[in-house]
C-alpha positions as CSV (number, residue, x, y, z in Angstrom):
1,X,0.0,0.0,0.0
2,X,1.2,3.7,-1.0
3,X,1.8,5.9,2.6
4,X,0.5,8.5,0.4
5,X,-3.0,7.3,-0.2
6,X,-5.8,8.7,1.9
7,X,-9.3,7.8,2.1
8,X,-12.4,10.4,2.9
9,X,-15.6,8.2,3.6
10,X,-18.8,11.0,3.7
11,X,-20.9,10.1,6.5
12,X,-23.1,13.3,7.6
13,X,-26.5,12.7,5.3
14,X,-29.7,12.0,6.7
15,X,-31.1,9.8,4.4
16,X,-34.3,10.8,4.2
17,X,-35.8,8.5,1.5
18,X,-35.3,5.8,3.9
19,X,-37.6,6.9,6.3
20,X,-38.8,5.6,8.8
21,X,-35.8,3.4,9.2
22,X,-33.8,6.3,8.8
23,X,-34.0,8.8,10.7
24,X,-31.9,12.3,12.3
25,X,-30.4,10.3,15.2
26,X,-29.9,7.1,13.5
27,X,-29.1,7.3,9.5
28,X,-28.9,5.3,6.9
29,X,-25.5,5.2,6.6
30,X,-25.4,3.5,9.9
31,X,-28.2,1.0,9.4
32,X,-27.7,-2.6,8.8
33,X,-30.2,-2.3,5.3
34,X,-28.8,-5.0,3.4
35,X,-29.5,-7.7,6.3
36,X,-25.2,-8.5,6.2
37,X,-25.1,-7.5,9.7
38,X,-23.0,-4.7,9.0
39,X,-23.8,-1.0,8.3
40,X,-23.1,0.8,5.1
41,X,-20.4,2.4,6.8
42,X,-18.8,-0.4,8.2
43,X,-18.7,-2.1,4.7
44,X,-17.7,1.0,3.3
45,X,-14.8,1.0,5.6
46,X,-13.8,-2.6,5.0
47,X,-13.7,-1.8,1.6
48,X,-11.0,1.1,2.1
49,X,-8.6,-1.2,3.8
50,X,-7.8,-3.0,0.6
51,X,-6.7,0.9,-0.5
52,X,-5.3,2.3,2.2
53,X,-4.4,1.4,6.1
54,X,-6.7,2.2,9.0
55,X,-4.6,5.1,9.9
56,X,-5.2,7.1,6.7
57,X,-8.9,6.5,6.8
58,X,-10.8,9.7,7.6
59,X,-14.6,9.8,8.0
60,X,-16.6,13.4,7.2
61,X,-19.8,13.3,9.6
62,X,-21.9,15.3,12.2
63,X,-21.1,16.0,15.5
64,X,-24.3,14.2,16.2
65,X,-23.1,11.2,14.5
66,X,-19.5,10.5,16.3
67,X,-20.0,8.5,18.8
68,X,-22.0,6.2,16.2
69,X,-18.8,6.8,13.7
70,X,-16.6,5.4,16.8
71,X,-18.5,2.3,18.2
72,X,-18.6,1.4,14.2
73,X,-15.5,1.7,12.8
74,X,-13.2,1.2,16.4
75,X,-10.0,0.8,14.4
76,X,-10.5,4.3,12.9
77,X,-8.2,6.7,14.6
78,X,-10.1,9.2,16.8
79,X,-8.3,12.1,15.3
80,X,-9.0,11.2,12.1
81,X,-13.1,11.4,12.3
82,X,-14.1,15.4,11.4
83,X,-17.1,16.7,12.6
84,X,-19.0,19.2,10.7
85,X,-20.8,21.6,13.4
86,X,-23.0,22.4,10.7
87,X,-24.6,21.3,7.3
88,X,-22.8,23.5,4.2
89,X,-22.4,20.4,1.7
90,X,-19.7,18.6,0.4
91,X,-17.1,21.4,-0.8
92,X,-16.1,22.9,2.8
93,X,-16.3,19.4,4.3
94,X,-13.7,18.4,1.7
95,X,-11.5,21.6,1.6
96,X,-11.3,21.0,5.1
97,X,-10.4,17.1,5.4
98,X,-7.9,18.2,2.2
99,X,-6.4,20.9,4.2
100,X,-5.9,19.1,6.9
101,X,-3.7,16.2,5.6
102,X,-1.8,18.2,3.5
103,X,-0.7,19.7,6.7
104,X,0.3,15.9,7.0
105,X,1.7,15.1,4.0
106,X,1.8,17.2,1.0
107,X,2.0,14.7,-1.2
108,X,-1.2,12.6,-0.3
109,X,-3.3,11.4,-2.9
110,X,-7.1,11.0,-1.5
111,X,-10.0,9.1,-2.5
112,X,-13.2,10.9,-1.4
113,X,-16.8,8.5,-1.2
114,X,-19.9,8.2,0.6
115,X,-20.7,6.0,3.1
116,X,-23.5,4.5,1.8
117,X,-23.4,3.0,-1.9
118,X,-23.3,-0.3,-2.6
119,X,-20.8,-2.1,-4.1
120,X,-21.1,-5.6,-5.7
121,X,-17.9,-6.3,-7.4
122,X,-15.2,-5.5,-4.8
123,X,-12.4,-6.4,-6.5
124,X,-12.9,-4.6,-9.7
125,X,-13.6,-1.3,-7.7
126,X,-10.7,-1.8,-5.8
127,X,-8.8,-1.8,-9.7
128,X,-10.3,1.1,-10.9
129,X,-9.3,2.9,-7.7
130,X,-5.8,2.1,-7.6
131,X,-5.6,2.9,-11.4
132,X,-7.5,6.2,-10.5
133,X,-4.3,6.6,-7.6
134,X,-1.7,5.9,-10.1
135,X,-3.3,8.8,-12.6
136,X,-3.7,11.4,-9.9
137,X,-0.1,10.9,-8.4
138,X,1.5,11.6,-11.5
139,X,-0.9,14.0,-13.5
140,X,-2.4,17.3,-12.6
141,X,-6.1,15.5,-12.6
142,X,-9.4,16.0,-11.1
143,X,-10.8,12.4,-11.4
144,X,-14.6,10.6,-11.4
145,X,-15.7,7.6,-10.8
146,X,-17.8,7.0,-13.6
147,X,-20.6,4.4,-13.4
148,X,-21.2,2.3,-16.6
149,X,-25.2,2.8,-17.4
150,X,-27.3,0.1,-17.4
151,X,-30.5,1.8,-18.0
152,X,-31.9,5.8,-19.1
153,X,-31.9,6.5,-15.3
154,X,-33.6,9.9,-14.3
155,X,-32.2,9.9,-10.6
156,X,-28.6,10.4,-11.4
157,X,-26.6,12.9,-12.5
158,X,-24.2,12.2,-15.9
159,X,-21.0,12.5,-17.0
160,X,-20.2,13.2,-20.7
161,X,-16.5,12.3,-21.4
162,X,-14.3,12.3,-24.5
163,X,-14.6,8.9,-25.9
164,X,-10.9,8.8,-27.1
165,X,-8.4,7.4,-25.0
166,X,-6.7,3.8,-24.5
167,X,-6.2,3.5,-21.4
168,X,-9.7,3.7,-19.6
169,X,-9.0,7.1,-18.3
170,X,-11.0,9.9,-20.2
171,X,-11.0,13.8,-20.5
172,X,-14.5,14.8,-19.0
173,X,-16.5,17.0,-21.4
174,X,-19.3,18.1,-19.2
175,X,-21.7,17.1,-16.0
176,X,-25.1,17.2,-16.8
177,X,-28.0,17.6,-14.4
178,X,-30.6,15.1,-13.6
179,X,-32.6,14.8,-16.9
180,X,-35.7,14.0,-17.9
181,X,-36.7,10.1,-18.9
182,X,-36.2,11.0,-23.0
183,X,-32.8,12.8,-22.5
184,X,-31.9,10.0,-20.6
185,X,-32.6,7.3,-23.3
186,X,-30.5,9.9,-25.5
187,X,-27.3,9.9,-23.3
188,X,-27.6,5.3,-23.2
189,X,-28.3,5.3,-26.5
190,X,-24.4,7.9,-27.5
191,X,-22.5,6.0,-25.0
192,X,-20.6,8.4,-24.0
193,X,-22.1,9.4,-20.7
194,X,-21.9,7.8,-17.1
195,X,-23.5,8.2,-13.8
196,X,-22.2,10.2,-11.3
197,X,-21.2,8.3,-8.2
198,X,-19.6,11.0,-6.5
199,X,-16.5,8.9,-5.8
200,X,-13.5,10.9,-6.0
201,X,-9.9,11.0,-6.8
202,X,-7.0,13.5,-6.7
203,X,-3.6,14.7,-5.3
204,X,-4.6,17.1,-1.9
205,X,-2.4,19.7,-3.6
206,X,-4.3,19.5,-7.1
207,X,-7.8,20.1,-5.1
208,X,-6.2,22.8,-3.4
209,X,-5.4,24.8,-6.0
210,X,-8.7,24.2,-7.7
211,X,-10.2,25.8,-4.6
212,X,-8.1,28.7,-4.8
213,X,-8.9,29.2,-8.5
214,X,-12.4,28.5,-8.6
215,X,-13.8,28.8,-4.9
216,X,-11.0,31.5,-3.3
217,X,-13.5,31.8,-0.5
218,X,-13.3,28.5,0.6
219,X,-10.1,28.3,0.0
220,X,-9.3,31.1,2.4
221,X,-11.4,30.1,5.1
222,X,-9.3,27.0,5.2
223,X,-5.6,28.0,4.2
224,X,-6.5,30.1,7.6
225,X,-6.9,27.0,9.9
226,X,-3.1,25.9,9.0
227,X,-1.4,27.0,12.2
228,X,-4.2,24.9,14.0
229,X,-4.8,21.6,11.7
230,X,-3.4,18.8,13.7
231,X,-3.5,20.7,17.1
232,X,-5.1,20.8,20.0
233,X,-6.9,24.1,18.7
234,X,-8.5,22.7,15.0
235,X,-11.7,21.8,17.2
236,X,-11.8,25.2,18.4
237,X,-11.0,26.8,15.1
238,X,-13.4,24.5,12.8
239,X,-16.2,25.6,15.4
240,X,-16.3,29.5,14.8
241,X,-15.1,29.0,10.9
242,X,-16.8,26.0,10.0
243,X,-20.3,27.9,9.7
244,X,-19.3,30.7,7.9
245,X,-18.6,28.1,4.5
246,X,-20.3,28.7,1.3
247,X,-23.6,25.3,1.3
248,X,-22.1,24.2,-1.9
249,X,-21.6,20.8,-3.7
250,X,-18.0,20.0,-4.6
251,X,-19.7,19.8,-8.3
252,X,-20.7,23.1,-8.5
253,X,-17.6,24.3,-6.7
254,X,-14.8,22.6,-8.5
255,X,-16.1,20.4,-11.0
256,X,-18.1,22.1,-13.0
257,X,-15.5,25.1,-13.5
258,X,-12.4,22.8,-13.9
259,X,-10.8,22.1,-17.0
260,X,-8.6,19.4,-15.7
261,X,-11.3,16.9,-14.7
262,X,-11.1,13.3,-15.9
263,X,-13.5,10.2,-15.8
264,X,-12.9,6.4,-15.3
265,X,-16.0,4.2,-16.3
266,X,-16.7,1.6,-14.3
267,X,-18.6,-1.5,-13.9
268,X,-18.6,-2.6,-10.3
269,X,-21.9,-3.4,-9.3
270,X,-23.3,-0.1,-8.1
271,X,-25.7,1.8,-6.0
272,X,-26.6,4.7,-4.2
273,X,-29.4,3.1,-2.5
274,X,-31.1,6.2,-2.3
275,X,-34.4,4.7,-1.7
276,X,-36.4,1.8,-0.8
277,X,-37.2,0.9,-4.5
278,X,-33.3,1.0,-5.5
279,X,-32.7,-1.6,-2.4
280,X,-35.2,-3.9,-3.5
281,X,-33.1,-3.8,-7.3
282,X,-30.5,-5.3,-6.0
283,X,-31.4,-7.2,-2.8
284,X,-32.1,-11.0,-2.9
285,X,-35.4,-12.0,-3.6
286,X,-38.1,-14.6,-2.5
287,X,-40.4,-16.6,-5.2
288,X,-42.5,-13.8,-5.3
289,X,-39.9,-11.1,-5.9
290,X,-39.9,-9.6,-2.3
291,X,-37.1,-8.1,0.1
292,X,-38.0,-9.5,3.3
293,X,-35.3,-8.6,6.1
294,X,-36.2,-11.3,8.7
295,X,-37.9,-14.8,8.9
296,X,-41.1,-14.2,11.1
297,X,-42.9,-13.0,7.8
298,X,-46.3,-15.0,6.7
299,X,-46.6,-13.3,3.0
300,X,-50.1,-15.0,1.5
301,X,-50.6,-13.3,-2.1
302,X,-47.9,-11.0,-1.9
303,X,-45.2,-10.1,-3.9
304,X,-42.9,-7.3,-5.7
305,X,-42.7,-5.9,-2.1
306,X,-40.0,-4.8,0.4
307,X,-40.7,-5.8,3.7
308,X,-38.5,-4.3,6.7
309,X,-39.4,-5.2,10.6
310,X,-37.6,-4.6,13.8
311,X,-35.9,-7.3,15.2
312,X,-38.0,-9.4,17.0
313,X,-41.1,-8.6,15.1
314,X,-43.6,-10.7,13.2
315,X,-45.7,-10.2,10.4
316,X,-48.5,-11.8,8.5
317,X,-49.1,-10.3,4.9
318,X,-52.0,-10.7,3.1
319,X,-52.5,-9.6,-0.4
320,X,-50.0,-6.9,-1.4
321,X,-48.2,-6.0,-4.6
322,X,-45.7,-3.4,-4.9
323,X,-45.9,-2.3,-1.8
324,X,-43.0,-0.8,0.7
325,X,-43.8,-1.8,4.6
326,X,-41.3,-1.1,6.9
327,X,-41.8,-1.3,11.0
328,X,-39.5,0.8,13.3
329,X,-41.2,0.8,16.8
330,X,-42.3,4.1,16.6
331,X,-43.5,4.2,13.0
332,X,-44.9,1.7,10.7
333,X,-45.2,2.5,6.6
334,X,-47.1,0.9,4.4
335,X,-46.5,2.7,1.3
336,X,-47.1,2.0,-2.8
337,X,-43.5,1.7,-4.4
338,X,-44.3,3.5,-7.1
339,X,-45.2,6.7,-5.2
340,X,-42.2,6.1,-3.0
341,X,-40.8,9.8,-4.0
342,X,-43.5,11.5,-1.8
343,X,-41.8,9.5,1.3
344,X,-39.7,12.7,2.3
345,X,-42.9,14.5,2.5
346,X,-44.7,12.3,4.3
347,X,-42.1,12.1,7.1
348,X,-41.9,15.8,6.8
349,X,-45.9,15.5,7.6
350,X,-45.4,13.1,10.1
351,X,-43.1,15.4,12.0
352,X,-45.2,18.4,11.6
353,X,-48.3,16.6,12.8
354,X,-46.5,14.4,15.8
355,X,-43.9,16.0,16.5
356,X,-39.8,15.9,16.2
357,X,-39.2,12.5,17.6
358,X,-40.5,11.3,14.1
359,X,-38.3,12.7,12.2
């Protein structure tokens, strides 16, 4: 392993979509979902240690979340998990993880992921990433993860790259937004467009002067915290500074302005599992084509359905088709899959009706 590498793992979302079984003090991210029993983030972290050591692991989250980021990952230094005292996106979180360890090491070389996606094909992510590392540390390269469509997805953002080189590492032309289902069809149908995973690759010295070309005002709120990165003052210094950060996406802050961005496409088995219908794509299914999570389930004429209890709890299921139920104690959904979009609203509802220990 390279002493250089670094990993950033993104742990602060909320994961709405998930609700119920998501919620503010207990997020996705940190939810056993896939019935492995292991979070998201601990496989996410497992996955890192075939990149990198345990020491050069950093995990991004809130301060609400670090005692959860601790009793998950125990091998992760304490030092080394950041906590955001507020919620301003993913450029300041990054500029300041970035600025930090090239305080370290100034010739670190960082991947930057969520903590959430899922993975299928390990060791062919692990390939692309350590050919990603090899790119960055010699070329003055912004690089994506790009995710190999398998379908006119209108839930992702897309890449359009220059379809031209030999080695599987191509000169980004463009990020698109979220399109609409024909557009879609149009960018599968080119071939020359990817999803955007939001998996990251690039030298800590190559992002910083991005910043300072395209987002100076990040990148002085940071370069200030150098005399106190690595101290026993950061904490102190993130806290009053932290706040004051542009809320902007590392997209719109860097990648979109950059000319130096580059794309690898990849197929590893992918997904953001950004919703209950996206887990039940990929989850293993019964006879009927449902995602049950436990076996105390009765299902009579039921099927295309994701089924979620509590442990400990049992179920009989009568007569449901494409259907999301999911039991979490406090709150039980039973919900059409196809309208699973207006979830965020609902809990929003929910809260506004109940109360905040709902959300």
């Amino acid at each position: 392993m390279n002493k250089n590498t670094y990993v950033l793992i993104m742990a602060g979302g909320v994961g709405s979509r998930f609700w119920p079984k998501s919620r503010n003090h207990f997020p996705k991210q940190f939810i056993d979902i896939l019935g492995t029993g292991k979070s998201l983030l601990q496989l996410t972290g497992e996955r890192f240690l075939k990149i990198c050591p345990s020491e050069n692991i950093f995990v991004l989250t809130n301060e609400a979340y670090a005692d959860l980021v601790k009793e998950q990952l125990p091998n992760i230094l304490k030092d080394n998990i950041l906590l955001e005292p507020s919620r301003n996106n993913t450029a300041p979180c990054i500029a300041y993880a970035t600025y930090k360890i090239l305080k370290q090491n100034k010739e670190a070389n960082i991947v930057v992921a969520p903590s959430d996606h899922l993975i299928l094909k390990e060791d062919v992510f692990v390939d692309k990433i350590n050919k990603a590392l090899n790119f960055t540390e010699k070329n003055d390269a912004l690089l994506t993860l790009g995710i190999t469509p398998n379908r006119p997805d209108t839930g992702y953002g897309y890449i359009n790259y220059k379809n031209d080189a030999a080695d599987e590492i191509f000169k980004v032309n463009s990020f698109k937004e979220k399109p609409e289902l024909k557009v879609a069809e149009e960018y599968l149908a080119n071939g020359n467009y990817l999803w955007n995973a939001g998996i990251f690759i690039w030298k800590a010295a190559n992002l910083k002067c991005a910043f300072k070309k395209y987002s100076p005002e990040i990148d002085e709120l940071f370069e200030k915290g150098n005399e106190f990165y690595n101290t026993p003052d950061e904490k102190k210094f993130i806290a009053v500074n932290y706040p004051t950060s542009p809320d902007i996406s590392i997209d719109y802050a860097i990648l979109e302005k950059a000319d130096n961005i580059y794309t690898i496409p990849a197929e590893i088995g992918w997904s953001d599992l950004g919703t209950w219908a996206s887990l039940h794509a990929v989850a293993d299914k019964d006879d009927q084509n449902n995602v049950v999570n436990c076996n105390q389930v009765d299902l009579q004429d039921t099927s295309n359905c994701i089924i979620n209890l509590s442990i400990g709890k049992a179920a009989v299921i009568r007569g449901l088709e494409n259907f999301i139920i999911v039991d979490d104690e406090q709150v039980l959904l039973i919900y059409p899959k196809s309208e699973e979009q207006e979830i965020k609203q609902v809990a929003k509802k929910m809260v506004a009706s109940f109360g905040e220990k709902y959300s």
